[in-house]
N, C-alpha and C positions, 0 to 999 in steps of 0.2 A: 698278604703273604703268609700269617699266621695261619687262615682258615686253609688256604690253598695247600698248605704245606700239612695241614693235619687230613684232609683230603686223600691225598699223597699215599698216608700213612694210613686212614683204612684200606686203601686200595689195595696196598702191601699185602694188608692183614687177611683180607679178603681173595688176593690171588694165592697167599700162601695154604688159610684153610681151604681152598679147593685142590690147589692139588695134592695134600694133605688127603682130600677126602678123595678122591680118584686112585691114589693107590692106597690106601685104607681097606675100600671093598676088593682092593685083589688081593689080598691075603692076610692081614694083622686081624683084621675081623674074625678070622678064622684059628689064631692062635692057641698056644694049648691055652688051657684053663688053668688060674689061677686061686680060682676062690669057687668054694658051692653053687651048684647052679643054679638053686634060689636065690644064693646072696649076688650071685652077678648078675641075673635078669634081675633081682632089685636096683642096682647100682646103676643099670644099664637103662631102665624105668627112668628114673629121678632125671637121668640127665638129660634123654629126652623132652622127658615133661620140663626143665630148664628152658630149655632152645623151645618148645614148642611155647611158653609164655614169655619169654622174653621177644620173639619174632613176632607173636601174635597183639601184644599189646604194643609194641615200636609203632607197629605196621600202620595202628588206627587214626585216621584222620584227627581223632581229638585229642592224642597225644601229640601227634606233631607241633599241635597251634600251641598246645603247654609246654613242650621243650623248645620252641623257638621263642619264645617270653623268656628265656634265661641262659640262649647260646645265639650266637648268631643265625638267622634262616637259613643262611647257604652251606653252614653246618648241619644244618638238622639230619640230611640223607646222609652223610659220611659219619654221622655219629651213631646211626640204626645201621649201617655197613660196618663200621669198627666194633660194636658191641656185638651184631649178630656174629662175625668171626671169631672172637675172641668166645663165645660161649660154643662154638663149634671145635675148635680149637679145645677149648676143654672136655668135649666129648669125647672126642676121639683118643685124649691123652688117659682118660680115665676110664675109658671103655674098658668093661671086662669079658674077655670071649667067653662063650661057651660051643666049644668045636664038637657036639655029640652030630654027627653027620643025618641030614634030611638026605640028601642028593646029590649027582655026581654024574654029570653028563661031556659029552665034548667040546673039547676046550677051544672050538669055534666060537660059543656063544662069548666069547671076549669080543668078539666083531660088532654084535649084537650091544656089548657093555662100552664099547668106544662110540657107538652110533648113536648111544643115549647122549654122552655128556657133549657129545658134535651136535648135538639137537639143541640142549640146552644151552651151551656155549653161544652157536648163532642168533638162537632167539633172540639174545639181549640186544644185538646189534640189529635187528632187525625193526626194532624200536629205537630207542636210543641208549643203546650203554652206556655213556660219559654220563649221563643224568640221573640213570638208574643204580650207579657207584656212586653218585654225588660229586666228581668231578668236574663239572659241566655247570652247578651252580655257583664253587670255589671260585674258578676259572672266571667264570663272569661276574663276580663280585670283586674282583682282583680289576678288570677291567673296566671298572664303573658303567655297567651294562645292566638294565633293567633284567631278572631272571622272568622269564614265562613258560610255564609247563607246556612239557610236549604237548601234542593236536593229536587226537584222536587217529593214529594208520592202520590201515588193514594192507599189511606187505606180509609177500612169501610163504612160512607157513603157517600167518594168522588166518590166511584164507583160508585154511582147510580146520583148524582149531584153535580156541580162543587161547591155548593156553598150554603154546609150546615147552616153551620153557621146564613147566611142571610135567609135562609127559615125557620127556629127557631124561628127566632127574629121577621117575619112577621106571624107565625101562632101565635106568645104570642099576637103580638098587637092587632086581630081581635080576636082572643079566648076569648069572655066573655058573662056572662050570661046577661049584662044591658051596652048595648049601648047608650053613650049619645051623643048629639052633640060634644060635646068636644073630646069624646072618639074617634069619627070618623072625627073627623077634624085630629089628632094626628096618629090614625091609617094611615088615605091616606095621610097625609104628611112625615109620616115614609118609608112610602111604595113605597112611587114614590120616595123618598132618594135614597132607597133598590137600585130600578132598575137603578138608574141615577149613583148609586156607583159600582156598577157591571161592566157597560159600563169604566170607567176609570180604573178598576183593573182588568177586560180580556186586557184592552190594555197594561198594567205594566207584568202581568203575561207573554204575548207574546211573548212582548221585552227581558224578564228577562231568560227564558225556551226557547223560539225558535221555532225549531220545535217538541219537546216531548210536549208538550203544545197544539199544531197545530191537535196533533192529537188527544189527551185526549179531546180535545174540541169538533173533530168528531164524539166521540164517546161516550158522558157520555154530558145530557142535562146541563143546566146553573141553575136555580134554583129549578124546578119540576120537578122528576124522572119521565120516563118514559113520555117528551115531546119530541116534535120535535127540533132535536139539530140544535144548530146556532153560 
């Protein structure tokens, strides 16, 4: 009941900094300025580069097997869900705009910015979401039921790219009708994330899958449908 119940509790964490970060990019990103705009793309740096080591080193298979040595296993995903929230969560809280104006187009492209997080939203479930919140190991641990990792699917729009999810999440950050400095400091530093996080999770998925993997990869681009596969 403990682990299931702390579970629970990133998932909280984890619904609240999303929608947190969904109205975020419609407009607090864009706030007046508070502080120099060196000093705020410094501040604005740093916490990124937070989230981006803190996600990037959760993420690695060989941490896992070392933080499941000192919490239970079926904690391990809700404890890299609870942590990655809570440093997002401090992003956002500590974020300093810099609103000197890029661009400024019609404020249709919100259609455009709800269609991204509708992409990434679904994706999850189009796998398995309860597992991928860590829910789904709680839950079965609570049930004295042997856990085993999802199986390899190729559903909906894995068949057109490997890698829905992350192509949701980069059309929400550019999708806005007022682009400001800050917005596009945040945009391409999410972005180059995107692509630098990809490269370590085709190398996890490889190892994990083998050769069914080897081939879906041949055949079904990495993050834009209908690109040249790699």
């Amino acid at each position: 009941m403990i682990v299931l119940g702390y579970a629970v509790v990133a998932y909280a964490a984890f619904l609240a900094s999303t929608v947190w970060s969904i109205f975020f990019l419609t407009g607090p990103v864009d706030d007046p300025a508070t502080q120099p705009a060196w000093l705020a793309l410094s501040i604005d740096g740093a916490l990124l580069l937070a989230f981006a080591v803190q996600h990037t080193i959760m993420a690695r298979a060989g941490f896992k097997k070392r933080l499941a040595r000192v919490i239970p296993a079926a904690a391990e995903r809700a404890t890299f869900v609870l942590a990655s929230s809570l440093v997002m969560v401090a992003l956002l809280y500590w974020w300093e705009p810099v609103p000197h104006l890029i661009w400024q187009v019609s404020g249709l492209v919100w259609i455009v910015y709800a269609a991204g997080w509708a992409l990434a939203v679904s994706s999850t479930y189009m796998v398995d979401h309860w597992d991928l919140f860590g829910l789904k190991q709680a839950y079965q641990r609570l049930r004295g039921v042997e856990y085993r990792e999802p199986e390899f699917r190729e559903r909906w729009f894995y068949r057109w790219c490997r890698h829905p999810l992350m192509l949701g999440m980069a059309i929400a950050f550019w999708a806005t009708p007022t682009m400001s400095v800050g917005h596009l400091f945040f945009a391409i530093s999410a972005t180059a994330y995107i692509l630098v996080g990809i490269r370590f999770e085709e190398r996890d998925l490889r190892s994990r899958f083998g050769a069914e993997y080897q081939q879906y990869a041949k055949r079904v681009p990495s993050i834009v449908p209908g690109a040249i596969r790699r």
